[in-house]
C-alpha positions in Angstrom: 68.1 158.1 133.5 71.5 157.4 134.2 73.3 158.5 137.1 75.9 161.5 136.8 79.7 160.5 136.9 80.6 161.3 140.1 84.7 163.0 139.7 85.7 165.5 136.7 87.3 163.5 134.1 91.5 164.6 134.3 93.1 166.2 131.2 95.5 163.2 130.2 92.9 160.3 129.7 90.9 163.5 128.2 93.3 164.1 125.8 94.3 160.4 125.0 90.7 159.3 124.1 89.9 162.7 121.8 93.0 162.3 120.0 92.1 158.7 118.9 88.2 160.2 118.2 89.9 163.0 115.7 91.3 159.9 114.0 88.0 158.2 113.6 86.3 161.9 112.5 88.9 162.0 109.7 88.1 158.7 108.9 84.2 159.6 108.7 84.9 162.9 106.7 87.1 161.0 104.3 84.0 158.3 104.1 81.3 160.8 103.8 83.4 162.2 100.8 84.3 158.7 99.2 80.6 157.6 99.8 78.4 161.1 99.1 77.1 160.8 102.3 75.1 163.6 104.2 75.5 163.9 107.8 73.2 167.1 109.9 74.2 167.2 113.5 71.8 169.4 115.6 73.4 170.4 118.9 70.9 172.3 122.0 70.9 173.4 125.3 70.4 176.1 127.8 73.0 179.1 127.6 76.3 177.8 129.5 75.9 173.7 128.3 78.7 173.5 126.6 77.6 173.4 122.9 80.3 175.2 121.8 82.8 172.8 123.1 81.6 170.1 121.8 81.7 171.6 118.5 85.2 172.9 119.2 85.9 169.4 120.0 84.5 168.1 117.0 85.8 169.9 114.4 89.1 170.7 115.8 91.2 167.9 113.3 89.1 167.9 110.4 88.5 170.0 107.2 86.3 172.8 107.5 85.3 172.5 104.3 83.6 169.1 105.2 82.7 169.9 108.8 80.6 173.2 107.9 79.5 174.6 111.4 76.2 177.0 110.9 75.1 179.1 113.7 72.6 181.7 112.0 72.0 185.6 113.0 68.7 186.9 114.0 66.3 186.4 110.7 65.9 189.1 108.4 62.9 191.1 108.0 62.8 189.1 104.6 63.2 185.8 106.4 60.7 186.9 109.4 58.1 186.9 106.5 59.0 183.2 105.5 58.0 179.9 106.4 59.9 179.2 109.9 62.5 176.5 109.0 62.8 177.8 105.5 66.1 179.6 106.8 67.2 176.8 107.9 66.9 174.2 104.4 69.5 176.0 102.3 72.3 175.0 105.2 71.4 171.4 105.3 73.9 168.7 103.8 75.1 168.2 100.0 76.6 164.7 99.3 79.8 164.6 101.3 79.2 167.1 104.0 78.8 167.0 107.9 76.3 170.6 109.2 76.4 171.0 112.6 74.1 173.7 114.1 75.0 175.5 116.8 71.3 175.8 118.0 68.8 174.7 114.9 65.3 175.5 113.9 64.7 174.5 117.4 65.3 177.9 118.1 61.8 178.4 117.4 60.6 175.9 120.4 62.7 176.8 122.8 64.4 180.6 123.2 61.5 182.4 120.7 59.0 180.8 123.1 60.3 181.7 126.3 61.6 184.8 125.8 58.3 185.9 123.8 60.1 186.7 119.8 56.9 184.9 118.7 53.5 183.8 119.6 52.4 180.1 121.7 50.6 179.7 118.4 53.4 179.7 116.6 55.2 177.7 118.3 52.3 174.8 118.5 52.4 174.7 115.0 56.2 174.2 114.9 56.3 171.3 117.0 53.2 170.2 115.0 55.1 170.7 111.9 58.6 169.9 112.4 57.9 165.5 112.8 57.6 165.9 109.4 59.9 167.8 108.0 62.2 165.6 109.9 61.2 162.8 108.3 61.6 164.3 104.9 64.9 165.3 105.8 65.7 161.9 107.0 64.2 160.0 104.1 65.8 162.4 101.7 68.9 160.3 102.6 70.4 162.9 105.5 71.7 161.0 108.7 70.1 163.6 111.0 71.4 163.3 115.0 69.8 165.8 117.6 71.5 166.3 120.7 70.7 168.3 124.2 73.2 169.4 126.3 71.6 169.3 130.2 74.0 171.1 132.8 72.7 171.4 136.3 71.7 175.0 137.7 74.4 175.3 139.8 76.8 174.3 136.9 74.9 176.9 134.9 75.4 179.6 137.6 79.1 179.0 137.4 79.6 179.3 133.6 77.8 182.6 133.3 79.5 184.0 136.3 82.9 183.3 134.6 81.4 185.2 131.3 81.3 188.0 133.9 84.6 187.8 135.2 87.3 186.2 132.6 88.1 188.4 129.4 88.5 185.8 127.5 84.5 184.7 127.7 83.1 188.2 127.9 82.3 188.0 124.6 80.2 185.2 125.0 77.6 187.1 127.3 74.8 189.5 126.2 71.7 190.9 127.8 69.9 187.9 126.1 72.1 185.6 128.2 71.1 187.1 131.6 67.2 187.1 130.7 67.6 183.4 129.8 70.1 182.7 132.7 66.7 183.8 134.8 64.1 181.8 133.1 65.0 178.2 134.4 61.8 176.6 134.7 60.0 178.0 131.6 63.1 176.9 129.3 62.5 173.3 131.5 58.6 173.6 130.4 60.0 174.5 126.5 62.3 171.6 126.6 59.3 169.1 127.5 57.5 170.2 125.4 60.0 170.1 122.2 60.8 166.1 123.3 57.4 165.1 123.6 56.4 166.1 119.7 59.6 166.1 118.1 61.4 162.9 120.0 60.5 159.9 117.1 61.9 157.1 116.0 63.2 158.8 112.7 64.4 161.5 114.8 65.2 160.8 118.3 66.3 163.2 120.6 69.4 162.1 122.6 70.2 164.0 126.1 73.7 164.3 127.5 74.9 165.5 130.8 77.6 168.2 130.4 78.5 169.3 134.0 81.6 167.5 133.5 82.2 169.2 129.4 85.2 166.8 128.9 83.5 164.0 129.6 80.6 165.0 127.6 82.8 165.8 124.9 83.9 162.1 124.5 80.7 160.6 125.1 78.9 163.0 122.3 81.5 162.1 119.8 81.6 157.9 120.8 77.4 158.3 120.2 78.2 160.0 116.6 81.0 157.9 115.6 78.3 154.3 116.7 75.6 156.1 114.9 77.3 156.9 111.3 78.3 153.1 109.2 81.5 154.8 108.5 84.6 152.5 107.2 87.6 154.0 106.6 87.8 154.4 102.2 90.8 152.6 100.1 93.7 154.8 100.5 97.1 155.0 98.4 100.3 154.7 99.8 102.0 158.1 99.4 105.3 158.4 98.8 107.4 161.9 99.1 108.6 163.5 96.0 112.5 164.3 95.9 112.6 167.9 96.0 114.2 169.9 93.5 117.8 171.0 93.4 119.3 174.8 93.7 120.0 175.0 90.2 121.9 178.1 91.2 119.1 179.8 93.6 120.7 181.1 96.6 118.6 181.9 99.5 118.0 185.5 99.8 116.8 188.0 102.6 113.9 188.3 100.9 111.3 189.6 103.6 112.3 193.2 105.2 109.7 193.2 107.8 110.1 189.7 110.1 108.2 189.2 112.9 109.8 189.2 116.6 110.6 185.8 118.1 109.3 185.6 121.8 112.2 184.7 123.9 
């Protein structure tokens, strides 16, 4: 395991080396729609690792359209009654898309387990199951990358206390949160357990620290950008139009309602 960076990466280099990665995302939507490629990004982690951020990060300069983010609801009573990571096939890739999932069928293996939504049963045969799926998924032509977030307890302690306290993340707490936020170890025992069936070589698990999120930021996006063939597609030189004249239009006050300047 290698060791944690030992100083918070500063904002400048931060912003430098994302800005150049937003270029290279562009370049892999615009290749993934030239090509018909299919691109599923799975991103996991306790509450407070940062997954959100990276997303954020990710899909900050690129079309939405493209870059579909899917973070599902609690499962119907309909969907309860289903096979488990049936919910989950209708959201996976068409030619030319990139699905990320904030938290995946993984859901299943890790908070349904601990905090007891279904049985140890049920989620045995899950990570019994889902090796295969994978690989059907993977042979099916889907580049498939799974990612955990890992931030330290004392990291995590410091997130969820600024949930508490700043009204701009208050939002991002809920009762679930704090019953999680107490279960360290069994989510640690989950997590184990989740590599050791569903880490293979079709569908390897990758781990990331995320104490310092900028830096995990960057080094999440330099591992997707080495693991998709990407080149950037032909592109034709684009001139601008002239623009066409008056032809007697005179500009008008045409709104009555503007809205204030700040000053």
């Amino acid at each position: 395991m290698d060791a944690p960076a030992s100083k918070a990466m500063k904002r400048k280099p931060y912003e430098r080396q994302l800005k150049d990665f937003h270029g290279e995302l562009v370049k892999v939507q615009e290749w993934a729609k030239h090509t018909g490629a299919k691109i599923c990004i799975l991103f996991e982690g306790r509450d407070g690792a940062g997954k959100g951020g990276v997303i954020k990060a990710i899909t900050e300069r690129v079309s939405p359209r493209v870059f579909r983010v899917i973070a599902l609801p609690p499962p119907t009573e309909r969907e309860r009654s289903q096979m488990y990571i049936q919910r989950y096939l209708p959201h996976l890739p068409a030619a030319g898309e990139v699905v990320i999932f904030d938290r995946s069928w993984y859901n299943r293996a890790g908070v349904e387990r601990v905090m007891g939504f279904c049985t140890e049963e049920q989620a045995k045969a899950f990570l019994f199951a889902v090796p295969s799926v994978e690989k059907v998924i993977v042979e099916s032509g889907i580049i498939l990358l799974k990612y955990w977030l890992e931030v330290s307890p004392e990291e995590q302690t410091r997130r969820i206390e600024e949930r508490i306290t700043d009204p701009r993340k208050i939002w991002k707490l809920s009762p679930m949160d704090l019953k999680s936020y107490s279960r360290w170890y069994d989510y640690s025992r989950a997590r184990d357990d989740m590599f050791r069936a569903s880490d293979t070589s079709w569908a390897p698990w990758f781990a990331v620290r995320s104490d310092d999120k900028r830096r995990a930021r960057l080094n999440i996006i330099s591992h997707i950008l080495s693991s998709i063939p990407y080149e950037a597609p032909p592109r034709e030189k684009i001139k601008l139009p002239k623009r066409q004249k008056p032809d007697g239009y005179e500009d008008t006050n045409f709104a009555r309602h503007w809205v204030a300047e700040t000053r």
